[in-house]
N, C-alpha and C positions, 0 to 999 in steps of 0.2 A: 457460553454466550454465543447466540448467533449473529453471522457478522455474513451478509451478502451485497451486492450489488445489484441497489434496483433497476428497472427499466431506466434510461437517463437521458438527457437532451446537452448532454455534455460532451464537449470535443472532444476527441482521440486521436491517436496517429494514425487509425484507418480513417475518421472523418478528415482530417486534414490530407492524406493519401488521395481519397476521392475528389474534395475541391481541388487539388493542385493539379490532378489530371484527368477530370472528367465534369471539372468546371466546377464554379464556385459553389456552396452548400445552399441546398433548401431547407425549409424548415422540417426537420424531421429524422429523430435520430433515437435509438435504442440501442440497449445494450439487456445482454440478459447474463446470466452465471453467479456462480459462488466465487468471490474475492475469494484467489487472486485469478483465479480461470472467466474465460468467458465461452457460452456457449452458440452465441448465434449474435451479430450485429446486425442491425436492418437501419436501412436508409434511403430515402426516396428523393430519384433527381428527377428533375423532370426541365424541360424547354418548349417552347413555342415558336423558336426560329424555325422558319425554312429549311433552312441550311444550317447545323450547327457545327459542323466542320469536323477536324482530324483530334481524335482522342489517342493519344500515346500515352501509356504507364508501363514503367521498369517494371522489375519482379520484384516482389515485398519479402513473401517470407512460404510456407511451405503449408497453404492451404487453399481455400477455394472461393471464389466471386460467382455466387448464382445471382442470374440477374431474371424478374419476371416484367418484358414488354406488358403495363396495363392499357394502353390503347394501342399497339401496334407500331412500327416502327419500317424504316428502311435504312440497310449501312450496308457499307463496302468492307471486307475485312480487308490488311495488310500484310501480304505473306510474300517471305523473301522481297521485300524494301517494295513492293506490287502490291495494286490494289484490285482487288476482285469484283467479280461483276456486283452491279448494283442487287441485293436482295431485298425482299420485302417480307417485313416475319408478322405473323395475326396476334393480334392478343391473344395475352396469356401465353403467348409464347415462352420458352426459358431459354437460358445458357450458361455455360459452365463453363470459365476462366482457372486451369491452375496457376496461384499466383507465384510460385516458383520461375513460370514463363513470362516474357516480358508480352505487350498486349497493344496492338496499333488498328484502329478502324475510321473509316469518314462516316458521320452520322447524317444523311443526307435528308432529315425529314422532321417534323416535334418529333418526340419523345415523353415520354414517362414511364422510368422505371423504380421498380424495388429491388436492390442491390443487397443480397444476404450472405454477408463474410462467416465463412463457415471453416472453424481452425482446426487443424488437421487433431492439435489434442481434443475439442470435443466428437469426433468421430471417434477416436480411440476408444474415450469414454464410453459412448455408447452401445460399441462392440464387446465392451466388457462387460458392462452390465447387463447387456444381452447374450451374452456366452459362446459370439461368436468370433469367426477369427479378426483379426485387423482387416480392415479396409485400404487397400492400395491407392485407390484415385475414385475421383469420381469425376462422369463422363456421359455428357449426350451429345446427342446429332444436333444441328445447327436450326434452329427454328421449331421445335418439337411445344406441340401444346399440351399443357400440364394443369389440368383444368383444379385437379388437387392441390398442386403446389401454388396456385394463382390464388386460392379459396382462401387457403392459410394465409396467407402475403397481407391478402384484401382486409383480412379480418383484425390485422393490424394498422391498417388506415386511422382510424379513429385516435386510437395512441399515438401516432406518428405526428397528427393533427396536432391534437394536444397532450404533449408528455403527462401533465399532471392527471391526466383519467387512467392513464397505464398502470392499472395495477399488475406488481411483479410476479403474483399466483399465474393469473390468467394470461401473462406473456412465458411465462416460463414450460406453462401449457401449448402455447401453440408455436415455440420454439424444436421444443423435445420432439411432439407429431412432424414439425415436417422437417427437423436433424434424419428423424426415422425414416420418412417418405424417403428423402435425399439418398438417404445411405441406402436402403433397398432398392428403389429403381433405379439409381445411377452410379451406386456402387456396389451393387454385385452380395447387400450384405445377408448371410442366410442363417436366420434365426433358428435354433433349435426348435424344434418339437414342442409347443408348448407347456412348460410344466401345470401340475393345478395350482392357480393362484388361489391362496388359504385368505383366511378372514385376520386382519389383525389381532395380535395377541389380545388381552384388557389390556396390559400396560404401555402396549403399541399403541391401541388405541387411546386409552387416556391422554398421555402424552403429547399424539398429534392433535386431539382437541383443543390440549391445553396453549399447544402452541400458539393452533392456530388461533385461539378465543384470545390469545395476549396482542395479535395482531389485528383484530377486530377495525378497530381506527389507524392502522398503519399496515405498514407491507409487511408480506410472509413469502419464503422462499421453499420452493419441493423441494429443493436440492439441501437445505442447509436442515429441517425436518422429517425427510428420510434419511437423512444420516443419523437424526439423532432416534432415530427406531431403527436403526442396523440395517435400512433397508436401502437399495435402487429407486431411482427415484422412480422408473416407467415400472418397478414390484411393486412401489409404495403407494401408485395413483391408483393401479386395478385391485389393489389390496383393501386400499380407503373403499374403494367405490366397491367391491364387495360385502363389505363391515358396513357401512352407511345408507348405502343405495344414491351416492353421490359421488363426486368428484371433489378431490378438496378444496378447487372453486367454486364450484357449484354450494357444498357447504358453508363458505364462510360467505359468500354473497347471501345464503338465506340465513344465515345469522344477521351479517350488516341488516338486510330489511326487517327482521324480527327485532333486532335492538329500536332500530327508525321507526317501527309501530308502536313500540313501550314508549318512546320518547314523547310522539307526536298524540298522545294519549295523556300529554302531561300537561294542564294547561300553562297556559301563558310561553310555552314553548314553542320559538321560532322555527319554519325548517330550514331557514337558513344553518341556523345554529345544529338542528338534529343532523343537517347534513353534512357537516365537520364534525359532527362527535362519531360518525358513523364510519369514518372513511373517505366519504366521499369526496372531492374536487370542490364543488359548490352545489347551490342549490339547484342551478339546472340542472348539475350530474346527475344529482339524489332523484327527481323528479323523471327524469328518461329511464332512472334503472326501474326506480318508483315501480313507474306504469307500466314496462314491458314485464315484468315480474307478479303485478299486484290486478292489473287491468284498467286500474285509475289514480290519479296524480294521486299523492301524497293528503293535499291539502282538502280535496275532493274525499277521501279515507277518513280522513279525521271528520270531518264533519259527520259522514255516516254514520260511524263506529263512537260518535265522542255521546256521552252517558245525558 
């Protein structure tokens, strides 16, 4: 049985971490990984004051706080009980917090950021699975724009908005890319040679089908279905997408709309209704994937296509 945790909008002791020292929660909270690890939390603060003042937090535990400025920012760090001159950093800017150290700044300006706790065990992880050695820290210069790591961030906005459109494929996807980005450019990580990624086996292949077709109308996890093909999860996505000529979210999104076309072909069928049997959130959901997928709403299809 596969047993993961999806994306979630559910407290933790890192979101409660966050409120108690860098001000009360916004709406917007993820979590990605296989129960009982996680591999990447994201959460987005953001303020409108002028002045939001002096942000102090202790040391947590033996990982990392990337943070991505989306509009830009101005703060003072706090070093040696001193506070630094006023800096001003561009969007998209990043930074990198070990949370081992404890962390004091004056935030003198709004704000909006994406805040990605990144635990020292999923780095590990993903130096193993990549064949290479441990990663010691990870480390940038104070204001550095990361138009990559800004991309991936952004592209979780929409989840972040609303948990219930987060599907756990497609975050577990752009967790893993930018765990990668992170550990390569700010930690030093240096991947073998690449091996040739082979095609899945048939019964690898069957398999993650089958997985994935049981999750059709619910969540599916890379991490908990590359296990169950013997595979890594960053062997098992360029392996999929060699065998298929897809991504395994790529695939099971055009399944969900291939089911939504049989359904919506069925008269007297709601799409309210197709779009809960589909997976989706609600019927706007089904309708935005709808169109960017298909080129016209749902309802607009059916008419077309209906006999």
């Amino acid at each position: 049985m596969i047993r993961h945790r999806s994306p979630s909008a559910e407290d933790s002791c890192f979101a409660q971490y966050l409120s108690q020292h860098y001000g009360e929660n916004q709406r917007g909270f993820l979590r990605t990984g296989w129960e009982p690890h996680s591999d990447l939390t994201v959460h987005r603060k953001r303020s409108a004051l002028p002045v939001f003042g002096q942000v102090s937090a202790p040391a947590l535990e033996d990982g990392f706080l990337v943070s991505i400025s989306l509009r830009g920012d101005s703060q003072q760090l706090v070093r040696n009980g001193r506070f630094t001159e006023t800096r001003s950093f561009p969007a998209d800017s990043l930074g990198i917090r070990d949370l081992s150290e404890a962390y004091a700044a004056y935030l003198c300006s709004p704000f909006d950021f994406l805040f990605f706790h990144v635990p020292r065990a999923a780095l590990d992880r993903l130096a193993e699975e990549s064949g290479a050695r441990r990663i010691d820290r990870l480390f940038s210069g104070p204001g550095i724009v990361d138009p990559i790591a800004a991309s991936l961030g952004r592209a979780l906005l929409p989840a972040l908005s609303d948990p219930t459109v987060a599907k756990a494929l497609f975050v577990e996807h752009v967790a893993l890319a930018l765990n990668s980005h992170l550990a390569q450019t700010y930690g030093g990580l240096q991947v073998p040679a690449a091996r040739q990624i082979g095609r899945l086996s048939g019964p690898q292949e069957r398999r993650a089908r089958e997985l994935l077709l049981l999750h059709v109308g619910k969540e599916a996890s890379i991490t908990a279905i590359a296990a169950e093909c013997g595979l890594s999860r960053s062997y098992f996505i360029k392996a999929f997408k060699q065998t298929t000529g897809m991504t395994p979210h790529k695939w099971l999104l055009d399944r969900r709309i291939q089911q939504a076309k049989d359904l919506l072909l069925r008269p007297g069928t709601a799409i309210a209704e197709t779009a809960v049997d589909c997976g989706f959130a609600d019927q706007s959901h089904l309708t935005r994937v709808f169109t960017s997928v298909v080129g016209m709403p749902p309802g607009a299809w059916r008419r077309e296509h209906a006999a």
